[in-house]
C-alpha positions as CSV (number, residue, x, y, z in Angstrom):
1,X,0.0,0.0,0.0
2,X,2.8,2.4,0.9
3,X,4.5,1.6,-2.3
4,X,1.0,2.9,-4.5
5,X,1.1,5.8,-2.1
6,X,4.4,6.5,-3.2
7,X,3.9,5.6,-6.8
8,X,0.4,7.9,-7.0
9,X,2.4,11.4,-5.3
10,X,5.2,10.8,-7.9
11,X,2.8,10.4,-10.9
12,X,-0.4,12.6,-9.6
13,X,0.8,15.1,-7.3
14,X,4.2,16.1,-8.0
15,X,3.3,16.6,-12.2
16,X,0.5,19.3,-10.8
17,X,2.7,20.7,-8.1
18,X,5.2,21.3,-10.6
19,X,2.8,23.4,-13.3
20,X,1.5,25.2,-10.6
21,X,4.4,27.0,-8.9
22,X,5.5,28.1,-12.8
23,X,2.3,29.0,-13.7
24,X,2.0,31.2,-10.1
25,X,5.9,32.4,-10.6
26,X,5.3,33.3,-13.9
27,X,2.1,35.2,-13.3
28,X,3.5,37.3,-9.9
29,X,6.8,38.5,-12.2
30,X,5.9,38.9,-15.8
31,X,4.1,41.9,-13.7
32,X,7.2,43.3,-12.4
33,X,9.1,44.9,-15.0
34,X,13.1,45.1,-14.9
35,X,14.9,48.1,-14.4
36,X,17.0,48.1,-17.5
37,X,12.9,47.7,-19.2
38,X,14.2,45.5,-22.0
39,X,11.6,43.2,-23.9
40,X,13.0,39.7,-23.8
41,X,13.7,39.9,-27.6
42,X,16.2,42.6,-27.2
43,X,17.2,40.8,-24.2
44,X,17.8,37.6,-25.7
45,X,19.8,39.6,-29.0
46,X,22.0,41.3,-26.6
47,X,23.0,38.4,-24.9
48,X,23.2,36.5,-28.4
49,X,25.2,39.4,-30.1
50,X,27.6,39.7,-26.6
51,X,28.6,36.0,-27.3
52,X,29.3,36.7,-31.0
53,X,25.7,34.3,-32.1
54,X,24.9,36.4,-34.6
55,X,23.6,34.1,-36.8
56,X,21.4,32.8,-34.3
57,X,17.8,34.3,-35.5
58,X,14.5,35.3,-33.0
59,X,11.0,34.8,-33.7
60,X,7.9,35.0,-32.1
61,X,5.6,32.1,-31.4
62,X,2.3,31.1,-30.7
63,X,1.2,30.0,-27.4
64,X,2.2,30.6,-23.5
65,X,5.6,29.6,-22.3
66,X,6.1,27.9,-25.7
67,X,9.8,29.2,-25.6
68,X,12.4,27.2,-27.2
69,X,15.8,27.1,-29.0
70,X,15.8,25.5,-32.3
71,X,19.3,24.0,-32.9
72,X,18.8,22.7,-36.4
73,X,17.7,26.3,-37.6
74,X,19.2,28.5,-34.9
75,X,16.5,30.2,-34.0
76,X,15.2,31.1,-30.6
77,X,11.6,31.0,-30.6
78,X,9.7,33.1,-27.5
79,X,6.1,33.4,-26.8
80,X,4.0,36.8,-27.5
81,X,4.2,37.7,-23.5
82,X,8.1,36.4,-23.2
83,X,8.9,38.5,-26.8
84,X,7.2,42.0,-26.1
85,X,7.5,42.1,-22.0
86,X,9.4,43.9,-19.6
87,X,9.3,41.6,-17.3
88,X,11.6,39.5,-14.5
89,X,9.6,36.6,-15.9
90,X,10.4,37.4,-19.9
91,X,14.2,38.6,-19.2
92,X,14.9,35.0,-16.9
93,X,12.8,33.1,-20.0
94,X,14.7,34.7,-22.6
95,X,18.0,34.3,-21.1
96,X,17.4,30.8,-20.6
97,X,16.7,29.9,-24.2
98,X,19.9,32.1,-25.2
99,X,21.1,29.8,-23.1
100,X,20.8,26.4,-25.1
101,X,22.0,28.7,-27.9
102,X,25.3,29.4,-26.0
103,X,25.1,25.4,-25.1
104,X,25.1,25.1,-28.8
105,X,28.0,27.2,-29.9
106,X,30.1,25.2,-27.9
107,X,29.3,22.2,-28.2
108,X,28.0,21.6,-24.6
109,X,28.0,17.5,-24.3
110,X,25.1,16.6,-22.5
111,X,22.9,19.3,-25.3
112,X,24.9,16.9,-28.0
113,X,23.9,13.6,-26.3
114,X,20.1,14.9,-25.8
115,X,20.0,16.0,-29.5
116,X,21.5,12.3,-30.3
117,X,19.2,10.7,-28.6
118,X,15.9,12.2,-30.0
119,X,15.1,9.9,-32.4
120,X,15.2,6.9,-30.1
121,X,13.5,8.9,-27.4
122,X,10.8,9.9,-29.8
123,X,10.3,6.4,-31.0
124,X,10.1,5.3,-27.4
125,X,8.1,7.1,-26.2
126,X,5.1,6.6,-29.1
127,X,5.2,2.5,-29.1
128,X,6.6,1.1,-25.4
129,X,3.5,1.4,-23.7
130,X,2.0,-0.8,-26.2
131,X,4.5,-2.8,-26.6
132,X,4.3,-3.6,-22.4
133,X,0.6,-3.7,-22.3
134,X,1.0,-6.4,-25.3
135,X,3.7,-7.9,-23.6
136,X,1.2,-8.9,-20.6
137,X,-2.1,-9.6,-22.3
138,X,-0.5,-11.7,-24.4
139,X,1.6,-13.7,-21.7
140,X,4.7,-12.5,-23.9
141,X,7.3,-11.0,-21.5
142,X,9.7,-11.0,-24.2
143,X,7.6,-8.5,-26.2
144,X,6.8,-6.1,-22.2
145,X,10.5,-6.6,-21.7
146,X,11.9,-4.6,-25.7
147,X,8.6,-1.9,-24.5
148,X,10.9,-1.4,-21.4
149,X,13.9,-1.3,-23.3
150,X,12.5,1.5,-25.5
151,X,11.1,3.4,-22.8
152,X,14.3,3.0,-21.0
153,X,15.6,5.2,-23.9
154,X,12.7,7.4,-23.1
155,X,13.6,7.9,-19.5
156,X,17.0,8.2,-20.0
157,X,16.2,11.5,-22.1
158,X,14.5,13.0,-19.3
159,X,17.2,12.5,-17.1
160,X,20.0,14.1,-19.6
161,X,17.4,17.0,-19.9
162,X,18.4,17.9,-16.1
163,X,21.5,19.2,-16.7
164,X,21.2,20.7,-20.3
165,X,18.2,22.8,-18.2
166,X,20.1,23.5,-15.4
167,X,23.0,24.9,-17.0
168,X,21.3,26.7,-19.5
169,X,19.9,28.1,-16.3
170,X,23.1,28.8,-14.8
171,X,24.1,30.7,-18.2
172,X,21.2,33.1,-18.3
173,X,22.1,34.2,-15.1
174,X,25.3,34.9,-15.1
175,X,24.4,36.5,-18.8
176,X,21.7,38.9,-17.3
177,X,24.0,39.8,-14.9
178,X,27.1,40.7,-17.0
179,X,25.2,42.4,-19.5
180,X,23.3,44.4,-16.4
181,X,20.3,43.1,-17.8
182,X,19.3,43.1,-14.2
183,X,20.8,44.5,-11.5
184,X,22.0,42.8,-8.1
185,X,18.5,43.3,-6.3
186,X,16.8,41.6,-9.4
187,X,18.8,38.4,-8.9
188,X,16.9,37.1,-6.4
189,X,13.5,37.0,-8.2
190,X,14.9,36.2,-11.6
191,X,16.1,33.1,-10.3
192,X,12.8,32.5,-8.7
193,X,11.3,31.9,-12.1
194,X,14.4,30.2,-13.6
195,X,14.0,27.6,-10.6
196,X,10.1,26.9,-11.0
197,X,10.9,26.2,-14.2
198,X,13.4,23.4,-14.1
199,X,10.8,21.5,-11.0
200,X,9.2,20.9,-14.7
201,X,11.6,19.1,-15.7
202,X,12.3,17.8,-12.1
203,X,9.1,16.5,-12.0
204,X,8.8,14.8,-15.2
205,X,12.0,13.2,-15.1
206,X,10.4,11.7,-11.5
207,X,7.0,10.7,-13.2
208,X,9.3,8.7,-16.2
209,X,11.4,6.8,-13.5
210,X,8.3,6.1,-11.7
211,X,6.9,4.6,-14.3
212,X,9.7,2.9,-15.6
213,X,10.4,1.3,-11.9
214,X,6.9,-0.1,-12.1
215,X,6.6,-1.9,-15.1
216,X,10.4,-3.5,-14.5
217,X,9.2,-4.7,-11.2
218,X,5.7,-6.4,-12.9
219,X,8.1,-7.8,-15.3
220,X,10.1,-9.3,-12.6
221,X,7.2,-10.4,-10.8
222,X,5.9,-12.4,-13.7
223,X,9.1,-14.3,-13.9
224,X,8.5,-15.4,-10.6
225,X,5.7,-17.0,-10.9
């Protein structure tokens, strides 16, 4: 019983917990504008052009904290509110993608490894659950056991995603800082919203290996029978 406790907080709770505190972070500072009163485009082209990227292209993109860094077409990609705003909240997001795009340009090993691996994540993620739930209706273990394999590669994604996040965080704020984006009183709440963001990822890479966990142990289970 303790164990489905365990098992329903990691899946359940701690996905919701997660969403929530960005979603409330995000709110309370995208409404607290930044003394230097930069958008987080011009943010994210200083910090770009102060790290010779100036190839690296920005664009605008549909949807709320859609914000990404394209490293096929190098091109950072922030939502409406993140593009146009003044914010703590649109300087920290902006930053942060910059920051994948410094990653990037040097050829940061765990971005390369994550990039590597997105075909095989991708792949993993669309057909092991099947491939499991097969496995065990039809008494196949053999078949449960590749879904596990190929989730495996799933999981193992999330967890690489940790640090590429984490240091991209690291990045945008020692950017913001140097380019006095933000000044020292700012840090504090910048890194606010640069933390609620990576318990995202915190939490997803705990709901993968959750999930993971449980179907090796039913597969080990069966064995033993």
């Amino acid at each position: 019983m303790g164990a489905y406790l365990i098992y329903f907080i990691l899946i359940m709770l701690v996905p919701l917990w997660a969403q929530s505190r960005v979603k409330n972070t995000y709110k309370k500072y995208s409404k607290v504008a930044t003394s230097s009163m930069m958008t987080g485009a011009q943010v994210a082209r200083k910090i770009l052009d102060d790290n010779g990227l100036y190839d690296v292209q920005i664009e605008e993109t549909k949807g709320m904290l859609s914000d990404h860094y394209d490293p096929r077409k190098k091109v950072v990609r922030l939502s409406s509110g993140i593009y146009h705003g003044h914010s703590m909240a649109a300087s920290a997001v902006a930053a942060h993608e910059v920051g994948h795009a410094i990653q990037d340009q040097e050829s940061y090993a765990f971005l390369r490894f994550r990039t590597a691996l997105v075909p095989v994540a991708s792949f993993g993620s669309n057909v092991s659950f099947f491939l499991i739930i097969a496995g065990f209706l039809l008494g196949m273990l053999e078949l449960a056991t590749v879904g596990v394999v190929f989730m495996g590669a799933a999981v193992l994604f999330q967890l690489i995603t940790l640090p590429v996040e984490f240091d991209a965080s690291n990045r945008a704020m020692t950017q913001l800082v140097s380019t006095g984006v933000i000044r020292n009183n700012e840090e504090r709440e910048t890194k606010k919203v640069l933390n609620a963001a990576a318990m995202t990822y915190v939490a997803a890479a705990l709901v993968a290996v959750a999930e993971l966990l449980r179907f090796v142990f039913m597969i080990v289970a069966s064995n033993q029978d």
